[in-house]
N, C-alpha and C positions, 0 to 999 in steps of 0.2 A: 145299834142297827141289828136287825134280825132277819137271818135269810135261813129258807128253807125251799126245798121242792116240793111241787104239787104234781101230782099226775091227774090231769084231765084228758078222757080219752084216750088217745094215739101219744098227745102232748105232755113233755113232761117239760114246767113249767117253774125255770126259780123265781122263787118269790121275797123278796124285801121290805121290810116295814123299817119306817127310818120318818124324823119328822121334816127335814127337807132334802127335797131333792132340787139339785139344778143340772137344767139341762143345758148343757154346748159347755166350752170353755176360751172361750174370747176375753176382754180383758174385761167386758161389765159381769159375765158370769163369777171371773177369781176374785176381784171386789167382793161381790157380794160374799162370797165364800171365805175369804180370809174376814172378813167385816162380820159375821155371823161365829164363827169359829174365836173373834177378838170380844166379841158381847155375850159370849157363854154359852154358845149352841153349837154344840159338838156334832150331834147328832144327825149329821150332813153327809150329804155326797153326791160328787158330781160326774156325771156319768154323760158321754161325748162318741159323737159317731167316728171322730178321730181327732184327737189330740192335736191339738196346735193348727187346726187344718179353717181354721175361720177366718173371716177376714181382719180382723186384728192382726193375725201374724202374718199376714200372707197381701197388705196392702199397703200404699200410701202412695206419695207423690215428691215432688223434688227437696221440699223441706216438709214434713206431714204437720200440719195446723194443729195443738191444741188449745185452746180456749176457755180460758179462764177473766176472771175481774181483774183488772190490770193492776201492777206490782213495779211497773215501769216509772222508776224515779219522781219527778215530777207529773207524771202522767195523771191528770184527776181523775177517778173513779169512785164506786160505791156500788152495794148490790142492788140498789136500786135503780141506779143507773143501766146498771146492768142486766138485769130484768126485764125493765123498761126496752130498751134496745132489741130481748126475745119477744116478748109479747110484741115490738112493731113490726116484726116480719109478718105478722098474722095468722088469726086460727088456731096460737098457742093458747092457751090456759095462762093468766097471769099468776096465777095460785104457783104453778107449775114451775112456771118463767124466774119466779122468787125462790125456790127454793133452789134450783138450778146455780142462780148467782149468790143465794147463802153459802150453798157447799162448795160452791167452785176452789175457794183458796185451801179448805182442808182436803179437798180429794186432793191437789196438785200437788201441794205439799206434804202430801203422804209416799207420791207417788218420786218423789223428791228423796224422801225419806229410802223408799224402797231401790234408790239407785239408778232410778233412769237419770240421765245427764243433761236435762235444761239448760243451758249456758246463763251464767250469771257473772257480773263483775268482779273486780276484788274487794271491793265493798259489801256485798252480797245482793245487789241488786239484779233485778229478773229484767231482762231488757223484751219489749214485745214491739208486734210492725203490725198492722194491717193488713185483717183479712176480705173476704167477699162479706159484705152488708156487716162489715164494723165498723165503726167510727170512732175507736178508743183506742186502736196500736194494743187491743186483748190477745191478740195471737203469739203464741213462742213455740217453739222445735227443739226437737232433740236431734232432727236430720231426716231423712229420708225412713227413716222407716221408726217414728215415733213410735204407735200403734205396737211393733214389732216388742221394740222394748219396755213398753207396761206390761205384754203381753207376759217374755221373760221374766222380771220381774216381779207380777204375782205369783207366777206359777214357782216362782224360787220360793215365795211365802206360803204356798200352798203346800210344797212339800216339806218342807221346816216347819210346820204345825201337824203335819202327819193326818192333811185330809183326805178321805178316801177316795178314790181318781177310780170310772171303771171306763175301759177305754174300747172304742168297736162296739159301743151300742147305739143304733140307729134307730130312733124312737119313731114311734107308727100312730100314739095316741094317746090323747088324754082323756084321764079317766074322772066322770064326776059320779054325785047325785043323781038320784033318777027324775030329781026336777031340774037339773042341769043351772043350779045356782051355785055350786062349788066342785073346784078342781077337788080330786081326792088320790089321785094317783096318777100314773103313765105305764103304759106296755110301750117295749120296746123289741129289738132284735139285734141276736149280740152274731154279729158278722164274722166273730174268730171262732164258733160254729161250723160244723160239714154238713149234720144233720137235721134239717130244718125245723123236725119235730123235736127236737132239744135246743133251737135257739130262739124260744122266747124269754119275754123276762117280764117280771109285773113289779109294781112299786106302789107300794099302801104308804102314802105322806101326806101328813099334815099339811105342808106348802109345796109346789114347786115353783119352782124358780126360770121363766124361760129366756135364756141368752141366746137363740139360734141365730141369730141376725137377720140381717134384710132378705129380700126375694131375688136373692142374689140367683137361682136357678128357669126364673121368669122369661128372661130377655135375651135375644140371638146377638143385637149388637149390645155388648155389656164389658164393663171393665171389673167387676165382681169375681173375684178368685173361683179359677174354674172348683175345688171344693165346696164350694158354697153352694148350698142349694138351699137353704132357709127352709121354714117350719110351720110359715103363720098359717097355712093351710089346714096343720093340726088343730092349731086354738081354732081356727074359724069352724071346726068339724063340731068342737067338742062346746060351741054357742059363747065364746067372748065376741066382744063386738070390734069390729074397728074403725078406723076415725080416718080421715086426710085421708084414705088410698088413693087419690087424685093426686096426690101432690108429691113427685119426686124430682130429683136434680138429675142433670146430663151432660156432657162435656165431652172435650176434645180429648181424648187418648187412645195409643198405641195397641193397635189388635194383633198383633205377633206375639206382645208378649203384654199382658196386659196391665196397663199401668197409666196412672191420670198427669198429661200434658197440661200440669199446669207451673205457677211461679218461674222459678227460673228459666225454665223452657221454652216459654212465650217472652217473658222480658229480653232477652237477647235476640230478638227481632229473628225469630230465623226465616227460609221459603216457604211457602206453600205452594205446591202443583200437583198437579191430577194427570193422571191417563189414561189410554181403553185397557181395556181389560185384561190385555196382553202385556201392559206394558209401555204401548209405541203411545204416539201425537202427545208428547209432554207440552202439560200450557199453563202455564201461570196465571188460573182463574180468577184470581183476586183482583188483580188490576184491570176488571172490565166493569169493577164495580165501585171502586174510591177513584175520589177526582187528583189524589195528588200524594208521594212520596210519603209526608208527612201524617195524612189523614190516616193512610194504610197503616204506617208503623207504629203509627198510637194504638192504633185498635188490636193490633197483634202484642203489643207491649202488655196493653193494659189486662187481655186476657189470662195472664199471668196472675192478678188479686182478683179478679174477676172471672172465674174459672168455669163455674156452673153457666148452662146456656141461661139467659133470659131475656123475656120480651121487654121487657125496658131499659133495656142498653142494647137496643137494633137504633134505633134514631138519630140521626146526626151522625152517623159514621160509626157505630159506638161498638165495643169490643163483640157483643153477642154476633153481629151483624154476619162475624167471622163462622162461627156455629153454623147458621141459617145456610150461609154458601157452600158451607163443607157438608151439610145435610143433602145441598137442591142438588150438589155435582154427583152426589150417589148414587141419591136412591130417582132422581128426579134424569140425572142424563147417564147411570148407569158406568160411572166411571169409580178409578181408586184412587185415591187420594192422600197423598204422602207429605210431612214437614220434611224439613233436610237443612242441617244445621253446619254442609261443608261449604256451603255457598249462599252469598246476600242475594235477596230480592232483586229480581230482573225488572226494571223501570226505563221509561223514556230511553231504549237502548241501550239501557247498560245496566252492568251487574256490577253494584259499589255498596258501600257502606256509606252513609253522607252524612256525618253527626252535627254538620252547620245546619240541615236539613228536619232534623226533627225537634218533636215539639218539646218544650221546656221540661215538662213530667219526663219524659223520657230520659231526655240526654243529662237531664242531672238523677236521676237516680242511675244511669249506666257507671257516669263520670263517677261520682261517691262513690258506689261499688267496685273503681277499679277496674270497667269492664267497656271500654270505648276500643275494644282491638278489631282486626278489621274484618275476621269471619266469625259466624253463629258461633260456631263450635268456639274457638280462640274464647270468645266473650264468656261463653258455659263455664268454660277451665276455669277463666280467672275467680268468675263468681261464685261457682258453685263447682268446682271436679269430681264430689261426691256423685251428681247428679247423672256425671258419664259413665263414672265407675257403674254405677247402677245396673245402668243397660249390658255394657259390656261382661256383668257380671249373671247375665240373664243369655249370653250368646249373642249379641247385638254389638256392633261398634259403629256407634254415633259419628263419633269420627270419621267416618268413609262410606255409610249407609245412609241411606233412608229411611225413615219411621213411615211407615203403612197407616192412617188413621181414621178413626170415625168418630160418632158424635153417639157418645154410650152412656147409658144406665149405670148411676155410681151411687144413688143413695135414694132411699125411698123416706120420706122426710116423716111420711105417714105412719102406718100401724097397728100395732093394740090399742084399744083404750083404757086408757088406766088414770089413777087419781097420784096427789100428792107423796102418797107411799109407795106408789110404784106398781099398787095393785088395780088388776082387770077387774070389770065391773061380773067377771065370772072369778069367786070370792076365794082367796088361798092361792091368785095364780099370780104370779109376779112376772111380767112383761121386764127384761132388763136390754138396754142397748138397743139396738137397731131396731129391733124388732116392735118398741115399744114406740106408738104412732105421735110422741109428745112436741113435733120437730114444728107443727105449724108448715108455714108456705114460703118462706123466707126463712135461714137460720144463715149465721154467720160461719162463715167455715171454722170447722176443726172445732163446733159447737157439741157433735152428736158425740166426741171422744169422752167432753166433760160430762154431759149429761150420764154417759154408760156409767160411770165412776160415780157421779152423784145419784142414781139410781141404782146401783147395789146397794150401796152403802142403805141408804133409806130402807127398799125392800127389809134388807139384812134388822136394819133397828127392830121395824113394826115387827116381824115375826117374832121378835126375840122380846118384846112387849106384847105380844097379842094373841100367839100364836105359833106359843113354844111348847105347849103338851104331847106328847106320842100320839100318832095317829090310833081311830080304834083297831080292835082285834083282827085276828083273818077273818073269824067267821064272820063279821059284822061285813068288814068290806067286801068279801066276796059275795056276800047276799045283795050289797048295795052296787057292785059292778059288774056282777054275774052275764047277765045280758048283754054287756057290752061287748067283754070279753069273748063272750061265745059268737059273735058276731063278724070280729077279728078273725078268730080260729076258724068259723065256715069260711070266709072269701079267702082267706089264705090255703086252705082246704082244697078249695073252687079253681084257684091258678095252680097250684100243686100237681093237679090230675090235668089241668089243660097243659103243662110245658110251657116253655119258653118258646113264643111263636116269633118272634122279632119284631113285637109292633112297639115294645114301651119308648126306645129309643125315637124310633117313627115319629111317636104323636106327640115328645116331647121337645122333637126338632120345632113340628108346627105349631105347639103353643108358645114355643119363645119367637117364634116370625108372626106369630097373631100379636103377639105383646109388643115385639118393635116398629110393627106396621101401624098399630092401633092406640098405643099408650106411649108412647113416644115425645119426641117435641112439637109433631104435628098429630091433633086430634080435630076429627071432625063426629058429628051425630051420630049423620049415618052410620060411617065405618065402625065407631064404636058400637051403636046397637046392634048391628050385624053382626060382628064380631063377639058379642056380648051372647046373641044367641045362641051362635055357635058354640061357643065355648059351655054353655049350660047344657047343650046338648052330647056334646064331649063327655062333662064329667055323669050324665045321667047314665051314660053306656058303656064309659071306661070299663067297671068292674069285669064286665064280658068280653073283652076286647082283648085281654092281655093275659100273661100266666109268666109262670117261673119254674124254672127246673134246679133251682139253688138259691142259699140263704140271700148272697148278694142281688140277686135276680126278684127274692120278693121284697127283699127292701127297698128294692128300684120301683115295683110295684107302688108301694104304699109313696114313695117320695110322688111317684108322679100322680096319683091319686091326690095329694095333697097341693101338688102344684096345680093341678087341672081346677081344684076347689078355689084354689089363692086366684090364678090368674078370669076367672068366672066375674067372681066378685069385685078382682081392682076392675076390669073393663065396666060391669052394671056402673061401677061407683061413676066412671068418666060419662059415662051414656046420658047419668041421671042428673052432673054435676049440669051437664051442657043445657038436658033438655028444660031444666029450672032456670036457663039463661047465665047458666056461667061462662066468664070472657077468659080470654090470655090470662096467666100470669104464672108467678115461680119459675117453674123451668119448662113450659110446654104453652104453643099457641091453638087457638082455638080457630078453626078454620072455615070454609064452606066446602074442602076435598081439594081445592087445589092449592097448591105450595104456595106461599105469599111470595107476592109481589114487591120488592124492594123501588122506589121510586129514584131512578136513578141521578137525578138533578138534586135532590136534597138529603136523602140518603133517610129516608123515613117509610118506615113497613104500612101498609095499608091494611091494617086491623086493629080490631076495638079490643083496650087492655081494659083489665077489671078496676073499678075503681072502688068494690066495696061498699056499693051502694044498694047491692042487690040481696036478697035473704042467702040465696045460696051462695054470695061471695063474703059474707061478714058473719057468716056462721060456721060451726063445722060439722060437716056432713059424718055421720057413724052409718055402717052397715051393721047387719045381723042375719046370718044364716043360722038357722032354729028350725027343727022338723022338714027337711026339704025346703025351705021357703027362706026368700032373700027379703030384708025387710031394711026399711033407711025411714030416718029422722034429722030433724037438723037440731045443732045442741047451741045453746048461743055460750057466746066465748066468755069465760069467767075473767073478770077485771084482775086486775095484781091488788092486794089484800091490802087495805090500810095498816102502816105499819104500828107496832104496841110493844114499843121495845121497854115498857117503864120498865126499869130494874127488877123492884121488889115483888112485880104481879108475875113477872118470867122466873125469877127464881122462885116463887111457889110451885110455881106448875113444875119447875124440876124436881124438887124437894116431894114436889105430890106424887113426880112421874105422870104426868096428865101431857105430856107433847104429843104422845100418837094418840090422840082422842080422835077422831077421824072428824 
């Protein structure tokens, strides 16, 4: 790695040549970085707007889901199985979905390896349960904060290989070609800075690597670690394309302290009630909409493996149903909405527990579990007391409070588009984790933790077979980025001399209520086109709009410049998915502007779900922003490969080294 400063101008500017860079450090970014540093490419470094501050470390839920090809005794599986099962959620890649469930048992088992604590027998068997859209018991936990500890875990390998960490730099750009066919670098801004004209930074690399995560800074109702503001705004700046922006998950969780109500949470049957705004007219809304004891507590039960909202478990009583109502009492009558796990459900006059009363799924997985006691909370303890500890270790006591809740923004399924290696169709840029659109419209929970892991890794090989040279020299690349970079430095320039006016916070409040209002679980044409407009109109005037009187002030600058680009583009994408005749499905329904209607006699939604019969539901939708202009195509979905496992033709090509042939 080779750093030196530049003086351009006023700006004095350090500069780095290094052949990859990865940006963020979440647990797909330390993958990739220890997996590259394990295949001989030293010459790395990962550089993060703040250290541990993503959502790997800073998320999960009452046991956090990861997802692998099942290892569970008797349990049958295979990765083609396995695959098979990604690619039926739809709009995956089957190419994709295969290699997914290739790597799944070496990522886990690395990650095994590295000391996270999966529970296994004394046998040494992996026991796993069932997640949302599993059907194989592929899911196992290390606890409530899995995510947490891969996160520890690589980063213990990261620093026991002595790779170089730069910590408080918040990236503003990427840097290509002047035909904008390959990443070639990133400017960034190092926030442990006073003086704005010394805190840039440039980076001349062969690859980078981008682990920023999801659009976690999009959405007003979000369960998204408030750190997270995501990045995809950059790639879309710098002409990658992206794929699914339509298609993200949503669900019930706690907005005081943010965290996803699901598994144990919901399985212990706790209340639901709503009230004005103050506080007063407490009402147990649920019960004006199931016909009976039984009906209600299945569907509260079941939202527990069934976590993400969907429009194909509203019918028949079915656990989403619950979503829907906790969505209509908010934003539809204006009220707050809390679970409360110190008291049972209020029925036909009274407040009981009645285990003769529920249905079979229920009362024998409570019964197995040890968990038939006669309050929420009691039943929590028995099954899960990690789950309490949680909260109460957040300033919340479950035990004697309420949970505050809404219906939030927890994963955007969507993304970059990228191929097989993990690279964007903008050439040298590696999409890792969230950020990378490979999730399709359905995934199984605790699917995108495996993928982040088997998407380093990958990345990490093909660079280190394809694209392990030194990047060229300064003078090449500064002739080949020169323009961009000065482009940087004038708007940066531009807000500098305008100050800090107080709008950037302002307009970032209203693009996260254009996004919840608009990209939501309820999307309708209009409001998205409208919306869509707006929002173009936003990022064409931002630049003028806003200014900075400090380092942290213009990187807030650039983040929401980058937001204002991202949330532009998901809204065109919903506008465009709709006006092509896209229906319900995944996790958001398609509407005509008003809330659907639940039919209260049979417990069935009055709307048309997608059946993938239409081009724009059996394909997958890519945007592109390029020169000002928004452009979309539809890509048809790649089958899963026929398999050619013969012995002697796989071991040539290893022997050849021909596997990342692309």
């Amino acid at each position: 790695m080779e750093i030196e400063i530049i003086k351009t101008g006023d700006y004095r500017v350090r500069y780095f040549s290094i052949n990859t860079l990865i940006i963020g450090s979440g647990a797909a970014s330390l993958k990739a970085a220890v997996s590259l540093h394990s295949l001989g490419q030293k010459d790395i470094v990962i550089a993060t707007e703040k250290w541990g501050a993503g959502t790997s470390n800073n998320a999960g839920s009452d046991k956090q889901t990861y997802y692998k090809m099942s290892l569970s005794g008797d349990e049958p599986d295979s990765a083609a199985e396995m695959a098979g099962d990604l690619f039926n959620g739809r709009c995956m890649h089957g190419d994709i979905a295969l290699c997914e469930a290739h790597e799944s048992v070496r990522s886990f088992m690395k990650l095994v390896d590295l000391g996270v604590p999966f529970p296994r027998d004394r046998y040494g068997g992996w026991p796993g349960y069932k997640t949302d859209h599993d059907p194989r018991s592929r899911a196992t936990s290390a606890g409530p904060y899995t995510s947490r500890m891969m996160f520890s875990a690589l980063a213990g390998e990261v620093k026991r290989m002595g790779i170089n960490v730069l910590d408080n730099h918040h990236f503003i750009a990427l840097l290509t070609d002047r035909q904008k066919t390959k990443v070639i670098g990133a400017m960034a801004i190092d926030t442990s800075e006073e003086d704005p004209l010394n805190s840039f930074v440039v980076f001349n690399s062969t690859n980078v690597i981008l682990g920023t995560g999801g659009p976690g800074g999009l959405y007003e109702t979000s369960v998204y670690p408030l750190s997270q503001n995501g990045a995809t705004g950059m790639a879309f700046a710098a002409g990658a394309s992206g794929q699914n922006l339509t298609e993200s998950q949503f669900g019930i969780a706690s907005v005081k302290f943010r965290w996803n109500l699901s598994g144990s949470y919901q399985q212990v049957v706790p209340r639901y009630y709503s009230t004005d705004m103050n506080g007063d007219d407490e009402r147990e809304f649920l019960n004006d909409h199931f016909p009976d004891y039984r009906s209600l507590t299945k569907a509260i039960f079941l939202k527990g493996y069934q976590w993400p909202f969907d429009p194909e478990k509203i019918e028949g009583y079915g656990s989403s149903m619950i979503d829907l109502l906790v969505f209509r009492e908010r934003e539809e009558k204006g009220r707050r909405v809390f679970i409360d796990f110190t008291k049972n459900l209020f029925r036909n006059r009274e407040r009981s527990f009645l285990p003769e009363n529920l249905d079979d799924t229920v009362y024998n997985y409570l019964s197995r579990s040890g968990a038939l006691q006669e309050t929420p909370v009691a039943r929590l303890l028995a099954m899960n007391a990690p789950a309490v500890e949680l909260y109460r270790d957040n300033g919340i006591d479950i035990t004697s409070e309420p949970l505050e809740i809404a219906v939030c923004a927890q994963h955007n399924n969507g993304g970059l588009k990228a191929g097989i290696w993990w690279e964007s169709d903008l050439k040298h840029l590696f999409p890792v984790g969230e950020v990378n659109g490979s999730h399709g419209v359905r995934r199984p929970g605790g699917s995108a933790l495996n993928s982040g892991q088997v998407g380093g890794y990958r990345a990490a090989y093909y660079i280190s077979r394809k694209y392990n040279s030194p990047p060229p020299g300064k003078k090449s690349f500064l002739a080949e980025t020169g323009d961009g970079i000065g482009k940087l430095k004038d708007i940066s320039t531009q807000w500098l001399i305008s100050g800090n006016n107080g709008m950037t916070g302002m307009i970032l409040s209203g693009i996260r209520k254009r996004m919840s209002a608009a990209a939501g679980i309820l999307r309708e044409k209009e409001k998205a086109g409208k919306e869509a407009d707006e929002a173009k109109d936003l990022f064409n005037n931002i630049p003028k709009t806003i200014g900075a009187g400090s380092v942290k002030e213009l990187a807030d600058c650039f983040t929401l410049l980058g937001n204002c680009l991202s949330h532009y583009i998901y809204l065109e994408a919903i506008r465009t998915y709709i006006a092509m005749g896209g229906r319900s499905r995944g996790s958001y329904l398609v509407s005509d502007g008003i809330i659907p209607v639940i039919d209260e006699a049979t417990g069935c939604l009055r709307n048309e779900l997608c059946r993938y019969d239409r081009e724009i539901e059996k394909n997958i939708l890519v945007m592109r922003y390029l020169e000002g202009s928004l452009h979309h195509h539809l890509e048809e979905v790649r089958e899963i490969p026929a398999g050619d496992l013969w012995f002697e033709k796989v071991w040539r090509d290893n022997l050849e080294d021909n596997l990342s042939e692309s």
